[in-house]
C-alpha positions as CSV (number, residue, x, y, z in Angstrom):
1,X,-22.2,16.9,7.3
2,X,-19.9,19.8,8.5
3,X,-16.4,19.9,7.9
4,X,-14.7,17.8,10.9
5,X,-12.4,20.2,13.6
6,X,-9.3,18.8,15.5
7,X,-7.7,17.5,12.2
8,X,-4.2,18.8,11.4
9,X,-3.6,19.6,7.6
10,X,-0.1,18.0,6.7
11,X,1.2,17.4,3.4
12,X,1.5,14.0,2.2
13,X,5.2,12.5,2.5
14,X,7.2,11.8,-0.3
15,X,7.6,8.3,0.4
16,X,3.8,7.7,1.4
17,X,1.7,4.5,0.4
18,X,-1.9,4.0,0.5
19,X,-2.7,1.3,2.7
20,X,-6.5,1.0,2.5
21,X,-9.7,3.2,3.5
22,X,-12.1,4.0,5.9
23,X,-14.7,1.4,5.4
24,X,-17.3,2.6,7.8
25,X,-18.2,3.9,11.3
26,X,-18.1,1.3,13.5
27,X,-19.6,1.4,17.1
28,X,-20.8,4.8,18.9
29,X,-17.5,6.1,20.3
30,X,-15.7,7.2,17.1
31,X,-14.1,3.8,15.9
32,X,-13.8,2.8,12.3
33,X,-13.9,-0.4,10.1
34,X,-10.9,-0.5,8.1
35,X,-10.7,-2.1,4.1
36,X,-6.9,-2.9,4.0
37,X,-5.4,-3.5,0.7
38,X,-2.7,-6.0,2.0
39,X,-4.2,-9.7,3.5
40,X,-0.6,-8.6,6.2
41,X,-1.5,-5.1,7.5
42,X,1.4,-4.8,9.7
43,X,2.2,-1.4,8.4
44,X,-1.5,-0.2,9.4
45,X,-1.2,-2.0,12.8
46,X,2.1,-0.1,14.1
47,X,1.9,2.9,12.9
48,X,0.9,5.7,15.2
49,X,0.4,8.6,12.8
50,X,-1.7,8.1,9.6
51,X,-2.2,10.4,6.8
52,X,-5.6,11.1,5.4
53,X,-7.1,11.7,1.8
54,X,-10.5,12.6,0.6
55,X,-12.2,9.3,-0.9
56,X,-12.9,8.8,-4.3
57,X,-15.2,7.5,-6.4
58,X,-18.0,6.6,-5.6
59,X,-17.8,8.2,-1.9
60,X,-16.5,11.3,-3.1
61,X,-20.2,13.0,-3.5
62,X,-21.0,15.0,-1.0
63,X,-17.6,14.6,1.1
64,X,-17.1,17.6,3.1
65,X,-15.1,16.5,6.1
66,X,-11.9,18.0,5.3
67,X,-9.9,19.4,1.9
68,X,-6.7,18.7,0.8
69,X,-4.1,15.8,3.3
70,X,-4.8,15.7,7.1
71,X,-2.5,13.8,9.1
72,X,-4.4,11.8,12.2
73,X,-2.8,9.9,15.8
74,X,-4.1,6.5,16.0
75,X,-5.4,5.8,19.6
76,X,-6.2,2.1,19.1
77,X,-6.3,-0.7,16.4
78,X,-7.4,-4.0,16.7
79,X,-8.6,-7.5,14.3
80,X,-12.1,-7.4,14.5
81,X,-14.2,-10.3,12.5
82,X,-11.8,-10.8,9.3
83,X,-10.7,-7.2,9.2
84,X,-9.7,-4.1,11.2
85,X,-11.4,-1.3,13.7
86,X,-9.3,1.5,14.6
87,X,-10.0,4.5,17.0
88,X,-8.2,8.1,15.7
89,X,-7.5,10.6,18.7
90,X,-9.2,13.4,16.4
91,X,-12.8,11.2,16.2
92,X,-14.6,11.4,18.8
93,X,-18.3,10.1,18.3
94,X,-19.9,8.0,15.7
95,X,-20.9,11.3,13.8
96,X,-17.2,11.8,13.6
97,X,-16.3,8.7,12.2
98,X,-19.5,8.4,9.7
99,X,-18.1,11.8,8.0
100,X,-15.1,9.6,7.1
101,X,-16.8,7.0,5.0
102,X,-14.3,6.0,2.0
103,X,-11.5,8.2,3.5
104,X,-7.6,6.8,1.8
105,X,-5.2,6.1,4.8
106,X,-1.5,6.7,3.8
107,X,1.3,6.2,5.8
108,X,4.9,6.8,5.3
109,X,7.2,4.0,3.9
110,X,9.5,4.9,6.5
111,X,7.1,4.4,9.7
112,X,6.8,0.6,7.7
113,X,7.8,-2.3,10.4
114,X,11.1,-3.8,8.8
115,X,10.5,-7.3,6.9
116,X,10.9,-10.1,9.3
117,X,13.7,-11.6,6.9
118,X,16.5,-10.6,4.7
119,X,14.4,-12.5,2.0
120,X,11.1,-10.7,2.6
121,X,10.4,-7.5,1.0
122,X,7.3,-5.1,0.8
123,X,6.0,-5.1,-2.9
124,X,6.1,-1.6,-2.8
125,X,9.6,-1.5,-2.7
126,X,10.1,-3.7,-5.7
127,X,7.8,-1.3,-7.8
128,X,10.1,-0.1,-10.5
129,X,13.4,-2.3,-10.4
130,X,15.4,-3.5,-13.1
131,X,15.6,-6.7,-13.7
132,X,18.4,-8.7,-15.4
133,X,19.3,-12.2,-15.9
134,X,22.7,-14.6,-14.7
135,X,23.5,-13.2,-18.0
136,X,23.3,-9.9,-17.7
137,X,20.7,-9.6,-20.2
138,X,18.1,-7.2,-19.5
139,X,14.2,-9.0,-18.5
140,X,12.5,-5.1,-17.7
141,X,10.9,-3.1,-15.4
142,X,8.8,-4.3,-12.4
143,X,5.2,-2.6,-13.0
144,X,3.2,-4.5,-10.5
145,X,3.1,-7.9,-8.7
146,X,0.0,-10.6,-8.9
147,X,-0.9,-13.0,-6.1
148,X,-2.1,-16.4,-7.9
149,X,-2.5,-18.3,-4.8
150,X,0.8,-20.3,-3.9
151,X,3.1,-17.2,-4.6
152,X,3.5,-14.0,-6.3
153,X,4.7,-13.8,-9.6
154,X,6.6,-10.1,-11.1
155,X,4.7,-8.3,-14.2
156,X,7.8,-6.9,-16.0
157,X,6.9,-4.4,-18.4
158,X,9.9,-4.5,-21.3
159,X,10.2,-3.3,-25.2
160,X,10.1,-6.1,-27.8
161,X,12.7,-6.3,-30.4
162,X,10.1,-4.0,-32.7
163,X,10.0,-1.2,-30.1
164,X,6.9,-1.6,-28.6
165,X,5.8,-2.3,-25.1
166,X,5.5,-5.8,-23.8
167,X,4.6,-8.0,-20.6
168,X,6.8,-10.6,-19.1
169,X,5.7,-12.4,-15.9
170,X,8.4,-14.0,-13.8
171,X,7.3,-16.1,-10.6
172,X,8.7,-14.4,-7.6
173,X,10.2,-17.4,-5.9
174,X,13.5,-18.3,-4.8
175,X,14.1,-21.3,-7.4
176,X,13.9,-18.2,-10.4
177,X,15.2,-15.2,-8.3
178,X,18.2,-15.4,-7.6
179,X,19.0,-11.8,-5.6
180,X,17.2,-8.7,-4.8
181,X,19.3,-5.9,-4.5
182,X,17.2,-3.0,-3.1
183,X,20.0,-0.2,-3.2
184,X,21.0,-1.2,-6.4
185,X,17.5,-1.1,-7.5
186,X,18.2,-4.7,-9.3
187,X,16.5,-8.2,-9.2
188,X,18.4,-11.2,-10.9
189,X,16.9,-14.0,-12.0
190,X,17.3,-17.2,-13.8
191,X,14.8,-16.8,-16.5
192,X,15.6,-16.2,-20.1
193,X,14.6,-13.5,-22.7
194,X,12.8,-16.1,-24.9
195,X,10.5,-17.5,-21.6
């Protein structure tokens, strides 16, 4: 494989989030299967301009379509089977598209569509808040979010009273949290330190 022409180096944005990869090569006219990492890919399926990385692991040997970020225009997306095929102005042919196997698709947080409710919020953007109790008292720092089926539940991350770091989970629903303050970079919840 040769290095692929028509793709624009750009840097990665500040505010960029992986989104998912290029599975595979997907008919013969340069489309691509898609492996998102949400089960709601509304971020992939609006936005027009997508920036690339090289893959890793295990695709990584023997990648030599591009170096560094490369920022592509997304001529068509669609649901195909129980995923996504996409069509990038810049790939034209199934060769094209092959030399992209395990590619990482970023795409700014700003291009994100806005959540469809004031109490809907992309997980990203809870990544990293404090949160505190009714009483003020501090619960920790959001380090991730788990899906266990009926709803998502907050992995706080938190030092014990003997210094070291701990783990409190906290289920992410309204009867527990009580506000999500996104400029304030705070989440209160009725929960207490001893839960």
């Amino acid at each position: 494989m040769a290095a692929l022409t028509g793709l624009v180096p750009a840097p990665l944005p500040a505010d960029a989030v992986e989104l998912g990869r290029i599975q595979e090569a997907w008919g013969i006219k340069g489309w691509v299967r898609l492996h998102c990492h949400s089960a709601k890919p509304e971020a992939l399926l609006q936005a027009w301009r997508w920036y690339l990385l090289p893959p890793e692991v295990p695709y990584a040997k023997g990648f030599d379509a591009f170096e560094g970020s490369v920022v592509v225009r997304v001529h068509s997306i669609k649901p195909h089977a129980d995923g996504l095929v996409a069509q990038l102005a810049e790939v034209p042919d199934r060769n094209a598209a092959e030399a992209l196997k395990g590619v990482r698709i970023f795409v700014a947080r700003a291009d994100f569509p806005a959540a469809a409710s004031s109490d809907e919020f992309y997980w990203v953007d809870l990544i990293g808040l404090e949160v505190f109790n009714r009483q003020g008292e501090p619960m920790g720092v959001v380090r991730d979010l788990l899906t266990t089926g009926p709803h998502s539940v907050l992995c706080l991350e938190y030092l014990s009273a003997e210094g070291k770091v701990a783990e409190r989970m906290i289920p992410f629903v309204s009867a527990y949290v009580d506000a999500v303050d996104l400029a304030a970079r705070r989440i209160t919840v009725d929960w207490q330190s001893d839960y």
